[in-house]
N, C-alpha and C positions, 0 to 999 in steps of 0.2 A: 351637234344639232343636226337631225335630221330634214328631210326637203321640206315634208309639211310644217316641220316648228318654223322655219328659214319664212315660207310664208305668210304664215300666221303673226310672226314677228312683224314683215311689211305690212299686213293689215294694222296691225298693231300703232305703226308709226304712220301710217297715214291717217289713224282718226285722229290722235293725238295731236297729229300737224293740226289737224282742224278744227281742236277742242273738243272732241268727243274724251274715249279713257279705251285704254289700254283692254277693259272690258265687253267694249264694244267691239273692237278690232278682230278682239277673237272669236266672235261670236261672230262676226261678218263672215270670215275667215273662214271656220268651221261651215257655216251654213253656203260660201261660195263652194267649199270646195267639195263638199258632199256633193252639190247640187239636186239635192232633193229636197222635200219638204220634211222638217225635223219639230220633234214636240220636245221643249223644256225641256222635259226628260233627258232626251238625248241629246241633246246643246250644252245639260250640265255635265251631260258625262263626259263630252268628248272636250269638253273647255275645263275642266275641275273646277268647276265655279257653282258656287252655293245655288241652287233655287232664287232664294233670294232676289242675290244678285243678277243672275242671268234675267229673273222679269224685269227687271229694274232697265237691265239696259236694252232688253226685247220693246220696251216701253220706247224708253229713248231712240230707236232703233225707227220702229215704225211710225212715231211722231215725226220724224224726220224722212220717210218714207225712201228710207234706205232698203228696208226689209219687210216682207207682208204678210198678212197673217191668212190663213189658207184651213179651209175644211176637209177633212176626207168624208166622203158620205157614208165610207163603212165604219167610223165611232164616231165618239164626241169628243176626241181632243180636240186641239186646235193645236196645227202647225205653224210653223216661220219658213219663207224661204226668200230670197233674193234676186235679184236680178242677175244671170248666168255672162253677160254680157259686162267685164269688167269696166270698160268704157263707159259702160250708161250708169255704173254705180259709181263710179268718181264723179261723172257729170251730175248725177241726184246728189251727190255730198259738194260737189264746188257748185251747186246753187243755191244751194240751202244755204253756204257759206255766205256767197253775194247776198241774202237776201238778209241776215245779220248784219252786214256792213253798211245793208242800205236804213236798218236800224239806228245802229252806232251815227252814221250820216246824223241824220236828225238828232238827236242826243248830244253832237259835237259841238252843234249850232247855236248850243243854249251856252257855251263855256266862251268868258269870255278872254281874250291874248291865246287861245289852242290854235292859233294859225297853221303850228308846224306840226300839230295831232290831226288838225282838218286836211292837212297837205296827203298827210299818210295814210289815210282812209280812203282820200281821194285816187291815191296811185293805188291803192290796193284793189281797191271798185273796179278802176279801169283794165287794173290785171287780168282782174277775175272774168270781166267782160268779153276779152280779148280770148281767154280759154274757152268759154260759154260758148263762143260763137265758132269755133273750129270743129 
């Protein structure tokens, strides 16, 4: 395994951590490490990921505003590119994370004897928190 597979692997595993897929990561991954702004096109070539798929999670991707979608003014694609600042892109994914827990929260509320599911949402929030603010 080469350095950029080695990478893309950790992109890999850290959307996973966070419920994203293994499709996203690479696609994170790809577009972190080019650092330019890339079209489908070139996302599926360098991920070997179907069309498809790549909108699928370019979709999921910037609904969760991990990644953004960018004009050139010399055609009419449309690009992706992401935040260069690896920092700020884990901090955009662990709050988007917190703000699903703060979901889950409310949903918990309604079950009734989930003391010990409510306890763990509750530490997880606070985890998340504790990172947010560093």
């Amino acid at each position: 395994m080469n350095e950029i597979e080695k990478m893309l692997r950790v992109f890999e595993l850290f959307t996973t951590a966070l419920g994203g897929s293994t499709k996203d990561g690479k696609i994170l991954g790809v577009l972190w490490i080019r650092g330019e702004p890339m079209s489908v096109y070139d996302i599926s070539d360098a991920t070997h990921l179907s069309l498809t798929a790549c909108r699928s999670a370019l979709e999921r991707l910037e609904r969760h505003y991990i990644i953004k979608r960018v004009k050139e003014r010399s055609d009419r694609k449309v690009y992706y590119t992401c935040e260069k600042d690896l920092t700020k892109t884990i901090k955009q994914m662990l709050a988007r994370l917190y703000e699903d827990l703060t979901v889950a929260e409310g949903i918990v509320e309604g079950f009734d004897g989930g003391e010990e599911l409510k306890k763990e949402v509750e530490q997880a929030r606070r985890y998340l928190e504790g990172l947010l603010a560093e």
